[in-house]
C-alpha positions in Angstrom: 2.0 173.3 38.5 4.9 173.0 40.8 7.2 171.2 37.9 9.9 168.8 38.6 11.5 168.4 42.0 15.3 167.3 42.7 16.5 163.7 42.9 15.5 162.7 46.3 12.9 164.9 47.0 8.8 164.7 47.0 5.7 166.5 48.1 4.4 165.8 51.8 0.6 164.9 50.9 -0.7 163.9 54.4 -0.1 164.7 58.0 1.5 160.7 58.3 3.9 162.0 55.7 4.7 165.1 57.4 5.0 162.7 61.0 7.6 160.2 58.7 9.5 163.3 57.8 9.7 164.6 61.0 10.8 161.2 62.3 13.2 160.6 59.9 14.8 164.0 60.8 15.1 162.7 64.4 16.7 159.8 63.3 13.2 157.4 64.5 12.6 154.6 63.0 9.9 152.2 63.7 9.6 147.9 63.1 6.0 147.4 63.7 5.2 144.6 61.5 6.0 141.2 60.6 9.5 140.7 59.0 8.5 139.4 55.3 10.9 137.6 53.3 11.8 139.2 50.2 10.2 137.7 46.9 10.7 140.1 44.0 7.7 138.1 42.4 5.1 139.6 45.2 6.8 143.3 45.4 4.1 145.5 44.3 6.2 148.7 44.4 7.1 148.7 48.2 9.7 147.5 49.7 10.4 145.6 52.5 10.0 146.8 56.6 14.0 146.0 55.9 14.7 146.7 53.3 13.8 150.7 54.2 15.3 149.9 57.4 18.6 149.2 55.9 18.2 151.8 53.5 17.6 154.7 56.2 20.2 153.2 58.4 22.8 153.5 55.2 21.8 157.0 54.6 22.0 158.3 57.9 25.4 156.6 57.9 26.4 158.4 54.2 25.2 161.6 55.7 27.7 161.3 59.0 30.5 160.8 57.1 33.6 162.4 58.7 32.1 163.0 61.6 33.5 160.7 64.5 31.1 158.3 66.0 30.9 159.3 69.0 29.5 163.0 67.7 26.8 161.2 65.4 23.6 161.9 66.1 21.9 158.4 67.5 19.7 156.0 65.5 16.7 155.2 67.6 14.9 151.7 67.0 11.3 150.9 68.0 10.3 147.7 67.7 7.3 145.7 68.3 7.1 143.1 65.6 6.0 139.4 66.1 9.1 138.7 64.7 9.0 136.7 61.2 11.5 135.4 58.5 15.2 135.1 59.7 17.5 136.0 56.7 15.4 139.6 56.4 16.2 139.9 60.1 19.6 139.1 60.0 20.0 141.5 57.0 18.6 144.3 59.4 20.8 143.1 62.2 24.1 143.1 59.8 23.5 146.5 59.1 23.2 147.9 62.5 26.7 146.1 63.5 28.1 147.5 60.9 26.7 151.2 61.5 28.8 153.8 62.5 26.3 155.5 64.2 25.1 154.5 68.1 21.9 152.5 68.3 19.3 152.8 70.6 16.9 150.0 70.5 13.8 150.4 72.4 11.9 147.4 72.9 8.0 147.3 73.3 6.8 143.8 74.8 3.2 143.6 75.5 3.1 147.5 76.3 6.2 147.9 78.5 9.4 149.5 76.9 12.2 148.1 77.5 15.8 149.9 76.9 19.2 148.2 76.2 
């Protein structure tokens, strides 16, 4: 029995959780799904594609404090989503003005990246 771990901390159980890690670390994160609005009635235990958008975005922000923005490591944003409700999107797009940290949005339209 490996007893209780830290605050924060879990178990990789797969090789996708090992590849989330990894991307996390690397400071990739993916929108590859419909934005849903949030209704706390339908939450099964998930969260939102923005709400753990926001969240990562916040803690990669929380762990660059003090360090000057142009010597943060770069948040990297894949998307390919169909799009979906507005306020979630706005909520996502509110925290990445407000970031700290550079953004680099990469774009995938019908299979061809595009960079801004």
């Amino acid at each position: 029995m490996l007893g209780n771990l830290p605050d924060g901390y879990r178990l990789v159980t797969s090789p996708d959780d090992y590849e989330r890690y990894l991307d996390l670390q690397d400071r990739r994160l993916y929108l590859t799904q419909e934005i849903q609005a949030f209704d706390p009635e339908e939450m099964t235990g998930d969260m939102s594609i923005c709400s753990y958008l926001i969240d990562a975005i916040l803690a990669f922000n929380r762990a660059d404090k003090g360090i000057k923005p142009e010597m943060r490591k770069p948040i990297r944003l894949y998307i390919n989503s169909p799009g979906g409700d507005i306020n979630e999107g706005y909520s996502l797009i509110s925290a990445i003005e407000l970031s700290k940290s550079r953004f680099i949005p990469l774009i995938l339209v019908f299979g061809i990246l595009w960079l801004f």
